[in-house]
LOGU-593826 format. One record per residue (C-alpha): x, y, z; residue number from 1. Coordinates in pm, whole numbers, padded with zeros to 5 digits, m for minus. Each point is the difference from the previous one (the first is absolute). Layout:
<node><east>X</east><north>Y</north><up>Z</up><roro>NUM</roro></node>
...
END
This chain:
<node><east>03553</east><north>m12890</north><up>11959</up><roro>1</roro></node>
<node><east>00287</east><north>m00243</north><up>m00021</up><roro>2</roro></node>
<node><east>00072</east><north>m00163</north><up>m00324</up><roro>3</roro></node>
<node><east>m00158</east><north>m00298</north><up>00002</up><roro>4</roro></node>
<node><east>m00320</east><north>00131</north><up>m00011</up><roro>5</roro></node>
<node><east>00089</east><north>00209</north><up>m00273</up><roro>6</roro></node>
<node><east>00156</east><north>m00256</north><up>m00264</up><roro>7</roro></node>
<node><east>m00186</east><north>m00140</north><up>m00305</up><roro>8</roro></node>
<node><east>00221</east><north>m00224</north><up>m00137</up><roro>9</roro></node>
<node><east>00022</east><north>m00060</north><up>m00401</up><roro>10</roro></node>
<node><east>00156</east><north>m00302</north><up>m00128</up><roro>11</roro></node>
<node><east>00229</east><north>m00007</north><up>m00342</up><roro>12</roro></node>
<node><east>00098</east><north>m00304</north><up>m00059</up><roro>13</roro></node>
<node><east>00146</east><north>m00292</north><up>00209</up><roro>14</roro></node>
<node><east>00292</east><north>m00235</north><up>m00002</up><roro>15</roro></node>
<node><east>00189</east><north>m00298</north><up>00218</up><roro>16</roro></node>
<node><east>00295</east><north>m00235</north><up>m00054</up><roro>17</roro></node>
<node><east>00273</east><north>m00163</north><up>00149</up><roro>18</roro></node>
<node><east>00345</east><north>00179</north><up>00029</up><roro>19</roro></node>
<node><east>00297</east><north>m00196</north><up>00065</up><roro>20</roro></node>
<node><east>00354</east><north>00053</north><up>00189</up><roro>21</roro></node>
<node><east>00243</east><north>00248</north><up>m00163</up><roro>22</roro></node>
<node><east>m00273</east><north>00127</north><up>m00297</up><roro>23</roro></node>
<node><east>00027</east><north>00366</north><up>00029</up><roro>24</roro></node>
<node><east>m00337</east><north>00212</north><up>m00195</up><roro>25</roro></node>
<node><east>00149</east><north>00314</north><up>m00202</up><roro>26</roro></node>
<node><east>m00075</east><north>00307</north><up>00093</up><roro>27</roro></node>
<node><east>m00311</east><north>00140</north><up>m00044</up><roro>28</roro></node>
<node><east>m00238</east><north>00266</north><up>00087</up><roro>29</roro></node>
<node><east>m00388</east><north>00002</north><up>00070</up><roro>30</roro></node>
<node><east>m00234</east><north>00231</north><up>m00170</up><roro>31</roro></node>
<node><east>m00262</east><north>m00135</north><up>00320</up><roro>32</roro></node>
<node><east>00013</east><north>m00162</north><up>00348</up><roro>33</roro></node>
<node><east>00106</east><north>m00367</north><up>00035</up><roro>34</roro></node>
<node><east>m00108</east><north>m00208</north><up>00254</up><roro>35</roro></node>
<node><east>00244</east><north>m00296</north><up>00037</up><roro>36</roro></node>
<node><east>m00029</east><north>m00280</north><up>00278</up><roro>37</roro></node>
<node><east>00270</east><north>m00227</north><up>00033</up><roro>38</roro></node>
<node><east>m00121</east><north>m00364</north><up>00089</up><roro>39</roro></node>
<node><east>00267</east><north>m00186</north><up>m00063</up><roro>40</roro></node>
<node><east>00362</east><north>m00019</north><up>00083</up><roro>41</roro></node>
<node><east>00236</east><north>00295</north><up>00028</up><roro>42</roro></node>
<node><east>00033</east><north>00306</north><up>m00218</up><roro>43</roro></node>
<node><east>00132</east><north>00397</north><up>m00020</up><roro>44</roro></node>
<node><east>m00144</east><north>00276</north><up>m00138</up><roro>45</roro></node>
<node><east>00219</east><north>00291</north><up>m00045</up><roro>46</roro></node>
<node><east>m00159</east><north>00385</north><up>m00046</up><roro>47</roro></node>
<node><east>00208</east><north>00308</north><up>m00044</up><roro>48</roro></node>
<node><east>00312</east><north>m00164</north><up>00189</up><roro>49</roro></node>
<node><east>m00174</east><north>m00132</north><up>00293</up><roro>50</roro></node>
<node><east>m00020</east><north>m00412</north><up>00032</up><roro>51</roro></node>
<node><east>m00308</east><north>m00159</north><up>00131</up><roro>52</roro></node>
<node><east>m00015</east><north>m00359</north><up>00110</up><roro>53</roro></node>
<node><east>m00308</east><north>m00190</north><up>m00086</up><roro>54</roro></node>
<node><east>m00012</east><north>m00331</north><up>00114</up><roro>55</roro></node>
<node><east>m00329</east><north>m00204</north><up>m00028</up><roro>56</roro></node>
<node><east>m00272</east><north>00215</north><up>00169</up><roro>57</roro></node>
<node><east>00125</east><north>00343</north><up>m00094</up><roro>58</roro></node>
<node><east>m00212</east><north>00228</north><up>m00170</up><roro>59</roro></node>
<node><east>00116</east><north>00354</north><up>m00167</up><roro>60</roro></node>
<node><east>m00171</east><north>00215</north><up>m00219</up><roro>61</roro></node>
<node><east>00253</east><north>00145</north><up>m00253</up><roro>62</roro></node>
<node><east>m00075</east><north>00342</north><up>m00149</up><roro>63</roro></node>
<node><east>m00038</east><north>00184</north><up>m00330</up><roro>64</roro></node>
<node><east>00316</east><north>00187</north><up>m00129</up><roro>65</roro></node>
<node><east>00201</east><north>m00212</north><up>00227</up><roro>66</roro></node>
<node><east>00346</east><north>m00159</north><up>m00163</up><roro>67</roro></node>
<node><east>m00013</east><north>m00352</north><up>00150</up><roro>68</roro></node>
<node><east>00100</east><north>m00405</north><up>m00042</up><roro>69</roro></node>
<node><east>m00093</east><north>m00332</north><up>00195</up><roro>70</roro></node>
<node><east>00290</east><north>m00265</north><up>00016</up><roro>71</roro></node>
<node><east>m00073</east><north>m00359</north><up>00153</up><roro>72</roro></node>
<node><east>00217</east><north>m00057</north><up>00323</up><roro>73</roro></node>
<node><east>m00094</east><north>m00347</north><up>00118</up><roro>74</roro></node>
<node><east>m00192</east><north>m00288</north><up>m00077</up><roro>75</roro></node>
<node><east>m00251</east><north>00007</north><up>m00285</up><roro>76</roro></node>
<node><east>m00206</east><north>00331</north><up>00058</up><roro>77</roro></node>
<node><east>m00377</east><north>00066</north><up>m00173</up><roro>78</roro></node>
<node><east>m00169</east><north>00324</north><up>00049</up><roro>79</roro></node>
<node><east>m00316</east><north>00173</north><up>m00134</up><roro>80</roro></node>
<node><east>m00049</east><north>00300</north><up>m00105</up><roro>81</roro></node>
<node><east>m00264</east><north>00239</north><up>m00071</up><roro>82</roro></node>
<node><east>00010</east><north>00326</north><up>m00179</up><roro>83</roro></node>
<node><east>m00261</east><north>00243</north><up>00132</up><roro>84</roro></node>
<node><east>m00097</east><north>00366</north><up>00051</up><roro>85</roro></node>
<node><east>m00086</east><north>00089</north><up>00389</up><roro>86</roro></node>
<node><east>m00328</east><north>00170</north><up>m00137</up><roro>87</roro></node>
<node><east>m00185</east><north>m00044</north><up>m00324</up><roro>88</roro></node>
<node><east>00119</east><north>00217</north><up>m00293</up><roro>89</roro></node>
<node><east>m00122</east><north>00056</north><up>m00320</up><roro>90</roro></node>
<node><east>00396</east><north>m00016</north><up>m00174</up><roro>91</roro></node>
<node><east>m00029</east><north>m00371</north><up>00060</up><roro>92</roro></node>
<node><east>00020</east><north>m00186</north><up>m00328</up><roro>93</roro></node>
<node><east>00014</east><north>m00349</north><up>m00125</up><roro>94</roro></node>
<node><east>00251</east><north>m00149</north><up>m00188</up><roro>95</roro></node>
<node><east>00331</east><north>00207</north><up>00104</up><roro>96</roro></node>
<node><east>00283</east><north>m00109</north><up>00154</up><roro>97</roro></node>
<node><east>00066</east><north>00150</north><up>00352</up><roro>98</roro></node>
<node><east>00339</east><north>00019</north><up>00026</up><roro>99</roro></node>
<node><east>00297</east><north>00080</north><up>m00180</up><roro>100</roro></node>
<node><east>00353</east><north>m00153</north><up>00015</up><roro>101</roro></node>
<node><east>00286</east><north>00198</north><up>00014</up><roro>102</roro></node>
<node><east>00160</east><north>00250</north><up>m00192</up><roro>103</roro></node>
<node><east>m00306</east><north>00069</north><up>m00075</up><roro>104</roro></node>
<node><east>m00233</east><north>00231</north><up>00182</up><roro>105</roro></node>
<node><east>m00378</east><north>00055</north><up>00045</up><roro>106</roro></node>
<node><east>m00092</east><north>00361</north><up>m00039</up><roro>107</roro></node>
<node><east>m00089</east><north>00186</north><up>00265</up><roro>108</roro></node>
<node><east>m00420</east><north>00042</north><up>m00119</up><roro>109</roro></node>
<node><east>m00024</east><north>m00396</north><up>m00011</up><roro>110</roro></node>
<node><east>00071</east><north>m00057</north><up>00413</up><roro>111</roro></node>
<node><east>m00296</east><north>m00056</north><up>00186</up><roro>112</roro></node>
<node><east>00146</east><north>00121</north><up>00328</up><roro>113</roro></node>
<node><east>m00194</east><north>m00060</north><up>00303</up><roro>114</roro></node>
<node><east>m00294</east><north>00246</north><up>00148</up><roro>115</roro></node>
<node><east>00187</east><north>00249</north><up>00254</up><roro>116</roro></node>
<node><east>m00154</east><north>m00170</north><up>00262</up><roro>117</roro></node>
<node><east>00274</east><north>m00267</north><up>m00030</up><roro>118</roro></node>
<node><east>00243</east><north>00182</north><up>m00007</up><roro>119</roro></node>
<node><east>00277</east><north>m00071</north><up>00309</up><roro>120</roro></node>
<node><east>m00179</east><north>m00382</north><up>00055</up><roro>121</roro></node>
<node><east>00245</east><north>m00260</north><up>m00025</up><roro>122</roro></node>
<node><east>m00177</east><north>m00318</north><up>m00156</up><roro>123</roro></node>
<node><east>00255</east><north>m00271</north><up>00109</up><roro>124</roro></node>
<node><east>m00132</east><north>m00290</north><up>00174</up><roro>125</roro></node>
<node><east>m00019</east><north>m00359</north><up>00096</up><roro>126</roro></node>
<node><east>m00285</east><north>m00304</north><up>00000</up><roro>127</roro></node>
<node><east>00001</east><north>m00358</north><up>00106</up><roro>128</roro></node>
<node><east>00050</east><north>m00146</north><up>m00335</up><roro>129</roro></node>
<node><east>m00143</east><north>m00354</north><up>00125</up><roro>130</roro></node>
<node><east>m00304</east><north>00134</north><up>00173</up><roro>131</roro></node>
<node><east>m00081</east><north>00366</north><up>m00094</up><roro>132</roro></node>
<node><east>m00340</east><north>00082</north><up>m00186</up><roro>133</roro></node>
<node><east>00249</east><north>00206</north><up>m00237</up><roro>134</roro></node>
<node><east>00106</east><north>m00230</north><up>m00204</up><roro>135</roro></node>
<node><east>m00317</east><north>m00193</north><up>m00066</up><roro>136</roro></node>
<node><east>m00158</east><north>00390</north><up>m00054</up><roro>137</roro></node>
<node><east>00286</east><north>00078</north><up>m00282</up><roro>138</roro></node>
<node><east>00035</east><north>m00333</north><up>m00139</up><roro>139</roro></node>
<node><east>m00386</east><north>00040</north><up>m00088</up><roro>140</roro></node>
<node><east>00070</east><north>00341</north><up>m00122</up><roro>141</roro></node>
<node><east>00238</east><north>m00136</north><up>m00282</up><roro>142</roro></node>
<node><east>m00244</east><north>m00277</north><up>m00064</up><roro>143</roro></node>
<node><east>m00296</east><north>00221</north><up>m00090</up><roro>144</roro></node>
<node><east>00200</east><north>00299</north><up>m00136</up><roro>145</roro></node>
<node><east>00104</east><north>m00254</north><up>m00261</up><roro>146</roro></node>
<node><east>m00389</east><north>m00127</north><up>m00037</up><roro>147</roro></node>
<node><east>m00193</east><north>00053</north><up>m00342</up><roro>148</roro></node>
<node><east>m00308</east><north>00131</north><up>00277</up><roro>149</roro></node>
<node><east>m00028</east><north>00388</north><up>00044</up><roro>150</roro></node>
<node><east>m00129</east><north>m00049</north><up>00344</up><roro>151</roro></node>
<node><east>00308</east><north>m00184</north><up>00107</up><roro>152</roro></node>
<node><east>00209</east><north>00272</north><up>m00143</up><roro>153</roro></node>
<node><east>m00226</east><north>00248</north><up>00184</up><roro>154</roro></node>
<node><east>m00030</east><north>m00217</north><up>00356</up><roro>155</roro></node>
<node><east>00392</east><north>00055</north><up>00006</up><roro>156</roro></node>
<node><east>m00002</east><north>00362</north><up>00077</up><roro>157</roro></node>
<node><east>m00158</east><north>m00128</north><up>00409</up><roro>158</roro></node>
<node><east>00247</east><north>m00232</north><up>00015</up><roro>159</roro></node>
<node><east>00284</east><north>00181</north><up>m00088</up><roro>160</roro></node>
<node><east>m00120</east><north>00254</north><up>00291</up><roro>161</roro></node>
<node><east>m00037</east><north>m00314</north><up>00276</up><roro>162</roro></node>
<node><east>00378</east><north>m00094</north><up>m00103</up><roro>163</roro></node>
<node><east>00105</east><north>00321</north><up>00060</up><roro>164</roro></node>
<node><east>m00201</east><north>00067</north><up>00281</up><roro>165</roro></node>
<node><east>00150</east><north>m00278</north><up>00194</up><roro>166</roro></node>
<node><east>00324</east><north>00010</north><up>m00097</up><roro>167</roro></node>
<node><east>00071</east><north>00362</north><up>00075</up><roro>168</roro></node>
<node><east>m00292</east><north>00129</north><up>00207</up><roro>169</roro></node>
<node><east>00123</east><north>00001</north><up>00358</up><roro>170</roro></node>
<node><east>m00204</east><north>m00301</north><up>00161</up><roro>171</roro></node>
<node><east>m00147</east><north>00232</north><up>00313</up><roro>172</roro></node>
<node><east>m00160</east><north>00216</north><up>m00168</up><roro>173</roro></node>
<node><east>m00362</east><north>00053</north><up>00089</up><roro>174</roro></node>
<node><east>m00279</east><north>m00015</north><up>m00266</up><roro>175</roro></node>
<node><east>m00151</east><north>00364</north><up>m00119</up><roro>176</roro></node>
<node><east>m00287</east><north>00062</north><up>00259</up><roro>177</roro></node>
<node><east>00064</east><north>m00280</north><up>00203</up><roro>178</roro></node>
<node><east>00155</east><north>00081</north><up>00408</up><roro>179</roro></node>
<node><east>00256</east><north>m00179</north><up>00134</up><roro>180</roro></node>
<node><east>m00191</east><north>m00107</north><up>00287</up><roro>181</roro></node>
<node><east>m00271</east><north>m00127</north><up>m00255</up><roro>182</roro></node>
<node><east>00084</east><north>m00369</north><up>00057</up><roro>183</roro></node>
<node><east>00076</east><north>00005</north><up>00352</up><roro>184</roro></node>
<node><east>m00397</east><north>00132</north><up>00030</up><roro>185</roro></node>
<node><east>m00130</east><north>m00284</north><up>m00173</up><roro>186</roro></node>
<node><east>00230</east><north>m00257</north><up>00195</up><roro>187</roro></node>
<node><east>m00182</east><north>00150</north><up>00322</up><roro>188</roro></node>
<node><east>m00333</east><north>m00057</north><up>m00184</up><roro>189</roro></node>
<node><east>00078</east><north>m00338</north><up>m00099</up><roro>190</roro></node>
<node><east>00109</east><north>m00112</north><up>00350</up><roro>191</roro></node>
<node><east>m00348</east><north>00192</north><up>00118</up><roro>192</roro></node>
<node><east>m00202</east><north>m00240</north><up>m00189</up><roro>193</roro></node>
<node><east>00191</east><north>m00323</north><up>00149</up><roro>194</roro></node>
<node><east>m00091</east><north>00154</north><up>00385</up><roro>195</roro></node>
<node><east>m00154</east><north>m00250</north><up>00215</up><roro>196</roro></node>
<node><east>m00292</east><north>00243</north><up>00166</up><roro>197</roro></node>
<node><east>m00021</east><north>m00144</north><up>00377</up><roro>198</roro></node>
<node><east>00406</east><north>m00056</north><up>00031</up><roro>199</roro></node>
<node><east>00260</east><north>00185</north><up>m00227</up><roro>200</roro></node>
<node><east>00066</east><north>00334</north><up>00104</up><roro>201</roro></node>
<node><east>00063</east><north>00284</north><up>m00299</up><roro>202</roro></node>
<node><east>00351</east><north>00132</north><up>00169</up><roro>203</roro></node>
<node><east>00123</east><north>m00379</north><up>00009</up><roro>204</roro></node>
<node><east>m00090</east><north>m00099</north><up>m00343</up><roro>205</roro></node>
<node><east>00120</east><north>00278</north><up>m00168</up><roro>206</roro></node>
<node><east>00330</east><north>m00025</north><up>00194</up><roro>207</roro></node>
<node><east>00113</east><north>m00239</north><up>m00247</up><roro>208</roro></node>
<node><east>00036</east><north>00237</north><up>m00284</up><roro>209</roro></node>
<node><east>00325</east><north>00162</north><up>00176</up><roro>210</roro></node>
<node><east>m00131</east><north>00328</north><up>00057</up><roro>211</roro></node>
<node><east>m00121</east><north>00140</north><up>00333</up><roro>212</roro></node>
<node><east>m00394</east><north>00073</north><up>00037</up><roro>213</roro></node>
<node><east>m00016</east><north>00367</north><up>m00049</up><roro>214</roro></node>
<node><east>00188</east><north>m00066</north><up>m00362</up><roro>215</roro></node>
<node><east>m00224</east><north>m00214</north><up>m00091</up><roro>216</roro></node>
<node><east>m00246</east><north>00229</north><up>00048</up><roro>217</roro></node>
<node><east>00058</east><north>00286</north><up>m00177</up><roro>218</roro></node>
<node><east>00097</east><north>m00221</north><up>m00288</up><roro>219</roro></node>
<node><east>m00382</east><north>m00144</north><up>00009</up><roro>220</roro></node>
<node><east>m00152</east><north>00288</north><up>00041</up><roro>221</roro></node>
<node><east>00159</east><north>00208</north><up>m00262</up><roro>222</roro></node>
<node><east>m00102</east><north>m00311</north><up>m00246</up><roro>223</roro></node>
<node><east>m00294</east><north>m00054</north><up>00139</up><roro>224</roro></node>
<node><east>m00162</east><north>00289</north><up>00192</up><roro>225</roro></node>
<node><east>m00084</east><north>m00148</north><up>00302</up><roro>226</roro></node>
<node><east>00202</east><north>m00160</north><up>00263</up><roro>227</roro></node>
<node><east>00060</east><north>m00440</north><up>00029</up><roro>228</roro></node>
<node><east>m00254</east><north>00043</north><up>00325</up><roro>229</roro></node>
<node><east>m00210</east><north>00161</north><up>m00195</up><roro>230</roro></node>
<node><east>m00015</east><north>m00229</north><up>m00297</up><roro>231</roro></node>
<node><east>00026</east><north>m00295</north><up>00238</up><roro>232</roro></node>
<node><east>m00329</east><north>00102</north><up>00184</up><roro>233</roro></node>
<node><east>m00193</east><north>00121</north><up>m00398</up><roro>234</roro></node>
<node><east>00085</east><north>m00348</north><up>m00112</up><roro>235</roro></node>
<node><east>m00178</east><north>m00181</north><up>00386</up><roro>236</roro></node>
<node><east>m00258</east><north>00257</north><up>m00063</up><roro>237</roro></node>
<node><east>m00045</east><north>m00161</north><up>m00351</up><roro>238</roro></node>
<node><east>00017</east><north>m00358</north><up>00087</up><roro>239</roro></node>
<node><east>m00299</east><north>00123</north><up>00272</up><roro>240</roro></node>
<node><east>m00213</east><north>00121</north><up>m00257</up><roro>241</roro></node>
<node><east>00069</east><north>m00347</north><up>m00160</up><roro>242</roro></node>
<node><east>m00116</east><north>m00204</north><up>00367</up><roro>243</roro></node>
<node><east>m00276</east><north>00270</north><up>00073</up><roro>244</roro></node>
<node><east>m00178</east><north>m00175</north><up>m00335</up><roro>245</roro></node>
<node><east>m00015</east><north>m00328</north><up>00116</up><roro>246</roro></node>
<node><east>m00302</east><north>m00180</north><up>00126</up><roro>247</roro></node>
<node><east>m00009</east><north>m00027</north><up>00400</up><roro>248</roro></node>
<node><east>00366</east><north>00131</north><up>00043</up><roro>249</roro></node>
<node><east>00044</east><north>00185</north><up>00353</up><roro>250</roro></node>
<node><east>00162</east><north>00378</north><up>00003</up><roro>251</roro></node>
<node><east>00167</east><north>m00183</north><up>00326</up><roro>252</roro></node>
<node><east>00147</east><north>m00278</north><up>m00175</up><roro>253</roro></node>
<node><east>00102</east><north>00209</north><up>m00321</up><roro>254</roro></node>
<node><east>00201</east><north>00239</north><up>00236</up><roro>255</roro></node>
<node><east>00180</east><north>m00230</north><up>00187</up><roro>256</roro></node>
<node><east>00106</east><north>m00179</north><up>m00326</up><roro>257</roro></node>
<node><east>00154</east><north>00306</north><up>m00122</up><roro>258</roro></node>
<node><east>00178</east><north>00059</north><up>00285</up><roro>259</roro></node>
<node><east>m00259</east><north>00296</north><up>00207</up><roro>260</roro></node>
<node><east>m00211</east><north>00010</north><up>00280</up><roro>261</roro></node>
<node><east>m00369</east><north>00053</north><up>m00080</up><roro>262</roro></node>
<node><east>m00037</east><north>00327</north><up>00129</up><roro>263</roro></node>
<node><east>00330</east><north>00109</north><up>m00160</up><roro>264</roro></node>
<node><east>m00099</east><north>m00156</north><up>m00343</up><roro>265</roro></node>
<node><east>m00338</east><north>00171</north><up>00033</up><roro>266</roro></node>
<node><east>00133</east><north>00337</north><up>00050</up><roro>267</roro></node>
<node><east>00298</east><north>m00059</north><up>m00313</up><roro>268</roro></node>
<node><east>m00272</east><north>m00127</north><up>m00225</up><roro>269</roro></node>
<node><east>m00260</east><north>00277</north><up>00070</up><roro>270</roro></node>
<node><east>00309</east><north>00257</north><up>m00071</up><roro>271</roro></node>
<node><east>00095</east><north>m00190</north><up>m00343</up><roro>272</roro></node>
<node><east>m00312</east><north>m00053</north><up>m00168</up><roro>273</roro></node>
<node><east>m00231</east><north>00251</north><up>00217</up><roro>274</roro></node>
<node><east>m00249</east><north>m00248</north><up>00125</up><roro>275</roro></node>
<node><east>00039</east><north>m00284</north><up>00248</up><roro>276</roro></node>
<node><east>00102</east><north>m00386</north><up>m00051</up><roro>277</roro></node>
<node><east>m00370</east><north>m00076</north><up>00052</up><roro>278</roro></node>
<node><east>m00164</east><north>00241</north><up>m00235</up><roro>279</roro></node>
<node><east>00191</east><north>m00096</north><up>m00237</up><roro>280</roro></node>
<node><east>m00062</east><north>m00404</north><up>00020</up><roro>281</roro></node>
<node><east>m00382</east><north>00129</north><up>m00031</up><roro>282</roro></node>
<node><east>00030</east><north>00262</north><up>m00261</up><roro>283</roro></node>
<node><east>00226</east><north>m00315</north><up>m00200</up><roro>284</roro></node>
<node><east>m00209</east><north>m00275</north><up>00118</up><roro>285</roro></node>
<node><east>m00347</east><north>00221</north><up>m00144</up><roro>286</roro></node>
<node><east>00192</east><north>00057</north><up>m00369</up><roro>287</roro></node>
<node><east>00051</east><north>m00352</north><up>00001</up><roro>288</roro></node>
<node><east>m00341</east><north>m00104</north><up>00008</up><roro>289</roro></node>
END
């Protein structure tokens, strides 16, 4: 199961400014994971010797145990950042700081270091900081973490996981239990429904979907268990059953609006609902009385 689906994210506390050219942060170490998104301007986070640019839109989670500092680079830069656990844990506790500033170091026992199903994902990232959902998601995050209401505080746990579900989650993965051919099988369904009866032919309407015939098929039937044809004719059949019960109407005349001769429709009907058009009307026409 990949990681996504695994996560239960626990917040710690919250914080955003503005950071301007040239201010360097001292070095300092996390006892817990920092989100950080960059929104504004230009800045650099350094971590164990290695430099990485964060301009507006950038997103990194930095981890526990990790020497690190953020300088601004260019322009007036604001970030916010959230300190979280990946999954809920019981060592979380209120009131203590979650970081340390150099020389001084946390002890080992006080890092919440991430589940071992992490371990070897890079959490480095970028957003549209104009348009993405992200930054409306954490900027209500540090609203509510920093509400008097317990059920703010609590509501912040989903949306930490939605941030960090679209900001890291590869977009193209499927959803758990869900095929890939899922929505090309209702797109076929959909463009069932809009067939014209007497004129459009199946092959021809579906043809706009991009896939050849055959495809199409085995993604509708796998959804669905029976084949477009198939559903096609249930859903005349239906619309039948619907004529058959009005006063005076003609098995003729209801055929050759759905698109059959009369001999052919009688034959289809009898075979879907095991009696004929015209018992039917009668055994309908009798109930209604």
């Amino acid at each position: 199961m990949e990681w996504w689906y695994r996560i239960h994210p626990q917040v710690h506390e919250t914080w955003h400014g503005r950071w301007k050219p040239g201010q360097v942060e001292p070095l300092r170490t996390l006892r817990d994971h920092e989100l950080v998104l960059f929104t504004q301007g230009v800045c650099e986070v350094e971590m164990e010797g290695r430099k990485w640019p964060c301009p507006a839109g950038t997103a990194l989670v930095v981890p526990p145990g990790v020497l690190h500092t953020t300088r601004g680079v260019d322009g007036v830069a604001y970030r916010y950042c959230v300190h979280f656990d990946w999954v809920w844990s019981r060592r979380a506790q209120s009131g203590r700081s979650w970081w340390v500033y150099w020389p001084a170091e946390p002890k080992q026992k006080t890092l919440h270091e991430a589940p071992t199903f992490l371990l070897g994902q890079s959490f480095y990232g970028s957003f549209d900081p104009g348009h993405s959902p992200v930054v409306t998601l954490v900027q209500t995050l540090c609203h509510r973490w920093n509400s008097d209401s317990t059920s703010d505080r609590h509501s912040c746990r989903a949306l930490m996981l939605e941030a960090l579900v679209r900001l890291f989650a590869p977009a193209d993965q499927a959803s758990p239990g869900r095929h890939e051919g899922d929505e090309l099988a209702f797109g076929v369904r959909t463009l069932l429904h809009g067939i014209q009866v007497r004129h459009d032919s199946i092959i021809e309407t579906l043809g706009g979907l991009g896939y050849s015939y055959e495809h199409l098929c085995r993604a509708f039937t796998r959804k669905f268990g029976i084949s477009p044809s198939r559903y096609l004719m249930n859903q005349r059949m239906e619309r039948a059953k619907q004529m058959l019960r009005e006063p005076g109407k003609k098995i003729a005349a209801i055929a050759n609006e759905l698109g059959y001769e009369a001999g052919y429709f009688i034959r289809l009907f009898r075979k879907y609902a095991g009696i004929t058009p015209g018992e039917y009307a009668r055994h309908e026409h009798y109930l209604a009385k």
